[in-house]
C-alpha positions in Angstrom: 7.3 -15.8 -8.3 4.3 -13.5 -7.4 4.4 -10.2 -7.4 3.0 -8.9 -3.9 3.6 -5.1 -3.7 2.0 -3.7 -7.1 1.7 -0.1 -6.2 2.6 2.9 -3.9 -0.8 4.7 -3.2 0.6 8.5 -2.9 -2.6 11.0 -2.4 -3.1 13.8 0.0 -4.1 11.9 3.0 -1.3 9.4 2.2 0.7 11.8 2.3 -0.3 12.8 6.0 0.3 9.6 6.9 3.8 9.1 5.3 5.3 12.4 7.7 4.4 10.5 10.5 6.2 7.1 9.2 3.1 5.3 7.7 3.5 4.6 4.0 0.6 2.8 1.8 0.8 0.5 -1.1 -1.4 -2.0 -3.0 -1.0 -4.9 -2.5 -1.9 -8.3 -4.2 -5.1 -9.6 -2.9 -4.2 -13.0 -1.4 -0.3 -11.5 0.2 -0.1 -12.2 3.8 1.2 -9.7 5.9 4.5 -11.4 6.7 5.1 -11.8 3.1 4.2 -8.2 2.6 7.1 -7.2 5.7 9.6 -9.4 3.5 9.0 -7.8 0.1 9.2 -4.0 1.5 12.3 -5.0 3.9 14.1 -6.4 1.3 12.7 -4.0 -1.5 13.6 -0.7 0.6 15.9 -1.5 2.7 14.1 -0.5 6.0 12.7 -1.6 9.1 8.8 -2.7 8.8 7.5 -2.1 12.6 3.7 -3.3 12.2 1.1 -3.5 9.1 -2.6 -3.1 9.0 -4.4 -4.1 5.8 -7.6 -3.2 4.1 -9.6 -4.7 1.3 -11.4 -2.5 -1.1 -14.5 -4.0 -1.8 -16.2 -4.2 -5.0 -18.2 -0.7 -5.8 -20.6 0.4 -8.6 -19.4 3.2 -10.7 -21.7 5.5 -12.8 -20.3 6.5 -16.2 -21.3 7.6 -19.5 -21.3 3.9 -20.5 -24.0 3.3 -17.5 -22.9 1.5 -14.9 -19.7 -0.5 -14.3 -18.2 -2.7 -11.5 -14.8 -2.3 -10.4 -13.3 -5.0 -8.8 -11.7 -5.0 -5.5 -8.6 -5.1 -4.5 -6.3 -4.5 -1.5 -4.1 -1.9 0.6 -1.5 -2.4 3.3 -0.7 0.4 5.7 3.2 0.2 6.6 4.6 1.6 9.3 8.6 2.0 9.7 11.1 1.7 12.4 12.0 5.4 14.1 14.4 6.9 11.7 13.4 5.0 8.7 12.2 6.5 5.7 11.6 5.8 1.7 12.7 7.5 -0.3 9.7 7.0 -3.4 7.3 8.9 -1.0 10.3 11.7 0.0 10.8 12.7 -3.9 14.6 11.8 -3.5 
């Protein structure tokens, strides 16, 4: 069994997005979208309306160490039924 929703990506513009319904996570990189709908239906108890998904491409990264790579990785933008809300991005 994979694990397909890793993390809930909670910034500022997130944020934003999550008072109008849409909530982000990372996701794994080779999750479909239908088994992303599963995993937060069944995780959260909710209503998945649609999902977009991005991938993070790889990007250089200057640090005291000179220069790194940081791999990619991938995000999927939820958005809920009317009504529906979770309660990890609410703070209840």
């Amino acid at each position: 069994m994979k694990l397909i929703v890793k993390t809930p990506l909670v910034t500022e513009k997130n944020t934003a997005l999550a008072e109008s319904g849409v909530y982000v996570f990372q996701v794994a990189l080779d999750s479909t979208k239908a088994e992303i709908k599963t995993e937060i239906e069944k995780g959260f108890s909710v209503k998945v309306k649609n999902i977009r998904t991005a991938v993070c491409r790889n990007d250089m990264k200057y640090s005291r160490f000179g220069l790194t790579k940081v791999k990619h990785w991938k995000k999927a933008y939820v958005q809920l039924a009317a009504g529906q809300k979770i309660g990890l991005f609410e703070g209840a």
